[in-house]
C-alpha positions in Angstrom: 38.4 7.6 10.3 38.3 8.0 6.5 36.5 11.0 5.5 33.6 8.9 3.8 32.9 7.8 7.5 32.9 10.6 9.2 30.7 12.5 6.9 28.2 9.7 7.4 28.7 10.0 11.2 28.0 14.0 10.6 25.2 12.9 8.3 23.6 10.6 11.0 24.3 12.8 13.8 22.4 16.0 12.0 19.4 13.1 11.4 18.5 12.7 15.3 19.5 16.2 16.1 22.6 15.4 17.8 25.3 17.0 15.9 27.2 19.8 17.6 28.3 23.6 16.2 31.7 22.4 15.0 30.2 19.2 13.3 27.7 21.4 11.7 30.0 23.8 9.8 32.3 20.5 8.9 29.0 19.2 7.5 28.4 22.6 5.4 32.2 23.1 4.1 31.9 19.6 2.8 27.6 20.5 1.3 29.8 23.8 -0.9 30.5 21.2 -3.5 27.7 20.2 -5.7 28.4 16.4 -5.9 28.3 16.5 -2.7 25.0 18.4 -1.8 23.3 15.9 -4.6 24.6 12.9 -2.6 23.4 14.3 0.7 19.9 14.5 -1.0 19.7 11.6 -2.4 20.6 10.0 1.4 18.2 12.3 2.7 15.8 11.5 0.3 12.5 9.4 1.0 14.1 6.5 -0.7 17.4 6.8 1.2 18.5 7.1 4.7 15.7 8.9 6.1 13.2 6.0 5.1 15.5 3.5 7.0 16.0 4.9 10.0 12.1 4.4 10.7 12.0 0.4 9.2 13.5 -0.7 12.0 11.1 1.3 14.2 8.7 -0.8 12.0 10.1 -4.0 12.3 6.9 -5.9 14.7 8.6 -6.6 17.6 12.2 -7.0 19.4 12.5 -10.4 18.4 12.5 -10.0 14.4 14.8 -6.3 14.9 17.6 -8.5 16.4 17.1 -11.3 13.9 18.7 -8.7 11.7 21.7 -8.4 13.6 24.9 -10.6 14.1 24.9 -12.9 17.1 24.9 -11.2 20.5 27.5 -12.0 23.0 27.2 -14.0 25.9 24.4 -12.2 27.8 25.2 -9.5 29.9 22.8 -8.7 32.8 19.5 -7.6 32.0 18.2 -4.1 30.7 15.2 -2.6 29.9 13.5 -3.8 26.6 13.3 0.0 25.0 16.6 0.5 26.2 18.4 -2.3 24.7 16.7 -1.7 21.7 18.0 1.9 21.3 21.5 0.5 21.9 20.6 -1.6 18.6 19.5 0.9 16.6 22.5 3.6 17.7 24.7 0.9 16.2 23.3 0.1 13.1 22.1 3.4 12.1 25.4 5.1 11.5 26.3 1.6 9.2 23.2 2.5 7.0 24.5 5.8 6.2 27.4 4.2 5.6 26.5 1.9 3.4 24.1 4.4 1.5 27.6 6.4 1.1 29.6 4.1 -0.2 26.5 2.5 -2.6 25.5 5.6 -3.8 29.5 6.7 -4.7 29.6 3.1 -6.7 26.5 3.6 -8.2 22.8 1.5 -8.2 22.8 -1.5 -4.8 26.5 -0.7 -3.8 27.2 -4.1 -4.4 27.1 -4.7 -7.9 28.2 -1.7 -9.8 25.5 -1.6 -11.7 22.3 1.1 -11.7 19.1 -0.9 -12.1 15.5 1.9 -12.8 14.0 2.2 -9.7 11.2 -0.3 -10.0 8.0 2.5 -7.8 4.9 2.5 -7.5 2.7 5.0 -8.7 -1.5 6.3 -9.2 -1.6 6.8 -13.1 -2.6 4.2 -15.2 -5.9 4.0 -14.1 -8.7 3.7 -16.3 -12.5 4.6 -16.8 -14.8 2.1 -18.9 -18.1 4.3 -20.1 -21.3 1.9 -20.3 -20.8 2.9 -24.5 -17.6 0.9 -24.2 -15.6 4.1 -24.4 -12.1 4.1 -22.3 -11.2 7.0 -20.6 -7.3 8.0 -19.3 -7.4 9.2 -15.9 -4.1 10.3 -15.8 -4.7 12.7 -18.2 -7.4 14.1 -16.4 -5.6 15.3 -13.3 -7.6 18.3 -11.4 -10.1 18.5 -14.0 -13.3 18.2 -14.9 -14.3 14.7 -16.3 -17.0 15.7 -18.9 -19.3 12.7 -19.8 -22.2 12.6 -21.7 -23.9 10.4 -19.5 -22.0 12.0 -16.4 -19.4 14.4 -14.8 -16.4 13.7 -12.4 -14.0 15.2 -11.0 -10.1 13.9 -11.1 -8.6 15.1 -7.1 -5.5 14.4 -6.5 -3.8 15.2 -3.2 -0.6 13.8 -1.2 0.0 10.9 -3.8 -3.3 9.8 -4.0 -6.3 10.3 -6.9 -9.5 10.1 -6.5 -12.3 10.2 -9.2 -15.2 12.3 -7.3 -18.8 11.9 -9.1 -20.2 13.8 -5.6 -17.4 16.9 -5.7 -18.4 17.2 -9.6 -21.9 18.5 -8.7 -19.9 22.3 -8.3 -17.4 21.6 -10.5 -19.2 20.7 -13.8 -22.5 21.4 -15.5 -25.2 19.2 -14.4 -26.8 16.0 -16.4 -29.4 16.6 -18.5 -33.3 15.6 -17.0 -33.4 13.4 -19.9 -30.2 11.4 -18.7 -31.6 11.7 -14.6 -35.0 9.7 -16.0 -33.1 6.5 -17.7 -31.8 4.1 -15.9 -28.3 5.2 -14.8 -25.2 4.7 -16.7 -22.6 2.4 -15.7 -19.0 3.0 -15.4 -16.0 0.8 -14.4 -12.8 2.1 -12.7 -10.0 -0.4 -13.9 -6.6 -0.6 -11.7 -4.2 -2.3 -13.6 -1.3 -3.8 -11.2 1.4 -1.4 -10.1 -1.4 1.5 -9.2 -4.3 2.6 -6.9 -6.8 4.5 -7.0 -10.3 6.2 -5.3 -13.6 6.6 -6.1 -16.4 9.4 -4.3 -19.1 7.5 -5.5 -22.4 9.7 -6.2 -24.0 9.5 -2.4 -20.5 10.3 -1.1 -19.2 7.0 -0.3 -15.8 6.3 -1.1 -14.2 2.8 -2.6 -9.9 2.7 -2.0 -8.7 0.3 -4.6 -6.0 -1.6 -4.4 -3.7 -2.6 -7.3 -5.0 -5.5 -9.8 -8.6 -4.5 -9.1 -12.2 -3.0 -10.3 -15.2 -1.6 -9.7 -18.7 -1.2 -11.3 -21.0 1.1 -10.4 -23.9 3.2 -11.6 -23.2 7.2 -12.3 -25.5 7.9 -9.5 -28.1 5.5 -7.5 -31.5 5.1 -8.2 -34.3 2.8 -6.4 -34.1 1.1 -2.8 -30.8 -0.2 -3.2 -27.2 0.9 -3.7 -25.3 -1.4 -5.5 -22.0 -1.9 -6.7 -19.7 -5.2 -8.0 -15.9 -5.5 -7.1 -12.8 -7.8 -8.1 -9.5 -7.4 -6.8 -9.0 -5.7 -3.4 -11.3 -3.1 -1.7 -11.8 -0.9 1.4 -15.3 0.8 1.5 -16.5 3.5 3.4 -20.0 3.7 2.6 -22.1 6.6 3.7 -25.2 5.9 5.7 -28.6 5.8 4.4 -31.1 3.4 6.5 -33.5 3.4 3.6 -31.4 2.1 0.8 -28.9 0.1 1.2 -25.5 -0.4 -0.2 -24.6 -3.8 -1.7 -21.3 -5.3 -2.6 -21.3 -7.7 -5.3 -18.8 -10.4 -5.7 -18.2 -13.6 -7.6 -19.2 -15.4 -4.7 -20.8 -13.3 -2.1 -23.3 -10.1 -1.9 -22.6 -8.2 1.0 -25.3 -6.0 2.7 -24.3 -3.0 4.4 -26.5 0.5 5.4 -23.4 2.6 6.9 -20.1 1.3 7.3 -16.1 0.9 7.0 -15.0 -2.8 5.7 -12.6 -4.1 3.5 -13.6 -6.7 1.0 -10.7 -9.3 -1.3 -12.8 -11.3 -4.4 -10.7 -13.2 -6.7 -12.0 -16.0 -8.7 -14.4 -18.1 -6.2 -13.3 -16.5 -2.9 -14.1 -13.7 -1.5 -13.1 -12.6 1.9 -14.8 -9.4 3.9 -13.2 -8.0 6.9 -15.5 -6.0 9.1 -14.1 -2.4 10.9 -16.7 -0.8 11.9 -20.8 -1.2 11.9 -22.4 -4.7 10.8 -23.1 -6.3 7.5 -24.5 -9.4 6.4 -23.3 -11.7 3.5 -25.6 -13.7 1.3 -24.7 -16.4 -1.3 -24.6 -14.3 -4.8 -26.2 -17.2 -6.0 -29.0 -18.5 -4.3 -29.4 -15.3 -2.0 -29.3 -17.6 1.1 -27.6 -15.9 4.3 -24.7 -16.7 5.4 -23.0 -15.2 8.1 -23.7 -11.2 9.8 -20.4 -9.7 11.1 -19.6 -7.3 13.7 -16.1 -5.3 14.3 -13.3 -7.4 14.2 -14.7 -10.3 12.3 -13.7 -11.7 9.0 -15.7 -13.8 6.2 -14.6 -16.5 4.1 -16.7 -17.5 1.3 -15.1 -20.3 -0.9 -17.0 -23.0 -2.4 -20.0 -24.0 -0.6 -18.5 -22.6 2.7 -18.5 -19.0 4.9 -15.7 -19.4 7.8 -16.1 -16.4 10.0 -13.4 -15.6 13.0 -12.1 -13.0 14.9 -9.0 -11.1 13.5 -7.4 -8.0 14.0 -8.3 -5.6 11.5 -4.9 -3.5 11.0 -3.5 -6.6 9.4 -6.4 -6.7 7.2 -7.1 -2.9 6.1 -2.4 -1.4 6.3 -2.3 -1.0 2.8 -5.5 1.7 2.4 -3.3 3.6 5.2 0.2 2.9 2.9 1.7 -0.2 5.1 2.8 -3.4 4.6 1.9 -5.5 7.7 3.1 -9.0 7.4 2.0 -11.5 10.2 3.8 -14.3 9.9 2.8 -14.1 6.3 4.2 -16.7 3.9 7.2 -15.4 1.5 4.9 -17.0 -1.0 1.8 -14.6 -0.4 4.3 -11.8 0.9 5.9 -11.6 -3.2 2.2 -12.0 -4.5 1.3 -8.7 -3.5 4.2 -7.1 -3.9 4.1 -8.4 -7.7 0.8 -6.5 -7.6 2.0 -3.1 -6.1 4.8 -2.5 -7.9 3.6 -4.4 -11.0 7.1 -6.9 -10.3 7.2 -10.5 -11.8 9.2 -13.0 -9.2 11.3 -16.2 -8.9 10.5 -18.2 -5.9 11.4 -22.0 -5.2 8.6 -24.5 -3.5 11.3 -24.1 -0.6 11.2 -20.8 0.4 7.5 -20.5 -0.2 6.2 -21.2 3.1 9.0 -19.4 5.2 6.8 -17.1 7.3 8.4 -13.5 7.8 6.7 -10.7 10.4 7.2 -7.3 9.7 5.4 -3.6 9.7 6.8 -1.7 6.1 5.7 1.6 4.5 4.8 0.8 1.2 7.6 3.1 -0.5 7.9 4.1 -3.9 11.0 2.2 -4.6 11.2 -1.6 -3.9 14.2 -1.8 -3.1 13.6 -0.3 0.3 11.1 -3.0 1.1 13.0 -5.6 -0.4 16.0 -4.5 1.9 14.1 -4.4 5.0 12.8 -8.0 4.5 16.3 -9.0 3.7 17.1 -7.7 7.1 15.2 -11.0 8.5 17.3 -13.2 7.4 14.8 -15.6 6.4 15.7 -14.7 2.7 17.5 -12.8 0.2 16.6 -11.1 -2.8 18.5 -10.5 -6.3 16.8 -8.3 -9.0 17.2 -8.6 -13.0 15.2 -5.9 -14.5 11.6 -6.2 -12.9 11.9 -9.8 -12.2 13.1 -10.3 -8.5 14.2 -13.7 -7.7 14.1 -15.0 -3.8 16.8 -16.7 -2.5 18.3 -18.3 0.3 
């Protein structure tokens, strides 16, 4: 065994907790050297080996795992599902280290030579529009005080994630004048360009998670017998309850009418699709105001045109990416690069070919696209070759 292979076996075993004494100090001698330690790291690292061990635990089922394997032999008598698929992953695992090893010691994919910029995805970026017209950088904000004239905030940001808190700003900032609480309340829009996401408290405590490419309007605080807000792009709500007022969702093509209640809604152009998880709302032509459809758990709304197609769908699929996963369902490599061109703020290269080649997989959405871009790989329904931040899919 050349030493690059056993370290990666030593590396591996230490991973699952398996290595013994002996192994252990080998593993140290070889750590002493400081090119060394910084390519254990960087295996270690959420971007390297540690992050792979767990995509094939994410892979959806059996079925697409061994699709990323060679050909079995001739079938041997039958084990146990969870068994056969820890013989898999016994086997492959000490080849990712491998491979990690040996890519990062030639330097960016391992394959080329070459070291491309990590393309990640990331929360700054996002911006506040003031009803005055004035654009405010969030980013530069962070765990402060967002003094308005016409309101305060507060910038949080915890494990990754902001969130732009009008309700926590109440103790953290001097209140608005009377004068400003008796006009009409301001306006503000949170924009999310593409490669970020972002939260908002709103002012009665509900929170909006905002997905890349999207926006929200809303008013600095909420005043008469309705609460009401307008969203583009890609949006889970959890909207605090309050029988006697409330909360509207306004999109291009639908209103939805909640009182207390978690749902997710997508709006783009003249669609707009609202996927229920918990409580009931009812969606009305934003139009006309007719009713169209009231959903309970587990239901889904489609509004396009002149009609609302409701059905029954499971609501992980629809409401992963608030939670940081990918969850493709037979998903089309078509719609599986559009919003990956969204997260990570990527341009790609896909032939009418490939577009409809459906792919199932579970994937944390990780910083670095590469990971993701390796797992699908792993399929073999595609392949994937990167020039900058355009990604081209190929066969």
């Amino acid at each position: 065994m050349t030493d690059e292979l056993m370290i990666s076996d030593l590396i591996y075993k230490e991973l699952i907790e398996e290595i013994t004494p002996e192994e252990s100090r080998v593993l140290k001698k070889w750590l002493e050297e400081p090119a060394n330690r910084a390519l254990y790291d960087r295996i270690r690292q959420k971007n390297g080996l540690g992050r792979r061990l767990y995509e094939y635990v994410d892979v959806d089922s059996l079925k697409d795992f061994r699709s990323t394997l060679p050909a079995p032999a001739p079938a041997a008598p039958r084990r146990s599902l969870r068994l056969r698929y820890a013989l898999y992953a016994a086997a492959l695992v000490p080849l990712l280290v491998a491979a990690i090893f040996f890519g990062a010691r030639i330097g960016g994919d391992g394959r080329t030579g070459v070291s491309h910029p990590e393309i990640v995805h990331n929360s700054e970026g996002a911006q506040l529009i003031l009803s005055s017209g004035q654009v405010v950088d969030l980013a530069a904000d962070e765990g402060r005080p967002v003094v308005l004239a016409e309101a305060n905030a507060v910038v949080d940001a915890r494990d990754g994630e902001r969130t732009l808190s009008y309700k926590k700003a109440e103790a953290a900032a001097a209140p608005v004048p009377e004068t400003a609480v008796a006009a009409a309340p301001a306006m503000h829009t949170l924009v999310v360009p593409r490669g970020v996401n972002y939260n908002v408290e709103l002012s009665d405590g509900t929170v909006v998670y905002l997905d890349a490419d999207s926006r929200l309007e809303y008013p600095v605080y909420f005043a008469g017998d309705s609460r009401e807000v307008t969203v583009s792009g890609r949006a889970y709500f959890d909207v605090a309850h309050d029988a006697e007022h409330p909360f509207i969702v306004r999109t291009a093509r639908a209103a939805i009418r909640v009182f207390g209640t978690e749902f997710c809604v997508s709006a783009n152009g003249s669609q707009s699709v609202t996927t229920l998880v918990k409580g009931s709302v009812g969606l009305f032509d934003a139009g006309s105001g007719e009713q169209l459809a009231m959903l309970t758990p587990g239901q889904q709304a489609v509004v396009s045109g002149d009609d609302c197609v409701v059905q029954q769908v499971e609501t992980l699929y629809q409401t992963a990416w608030k939670d940081g996963y990918f969850i493709f369902e037979s998903k089309s490599v078509g719609s599986i690069m559009e919003e990956l061109s969204a997260w990570y703020n990527i341009d790609y290269v896909l032939k009418d070919s490939l577009r409809d080649v459906n792919i199932t997989a579970r994937i944390k959405r990780y910083d670095n696209v590469e990971s993701v871009l390796d797992i699908l790989s792993k399929t073999r329904s595609v392949n994937f070759k990167r020039d900058g931040r355009v990604i081209t899919v190929i066969n």
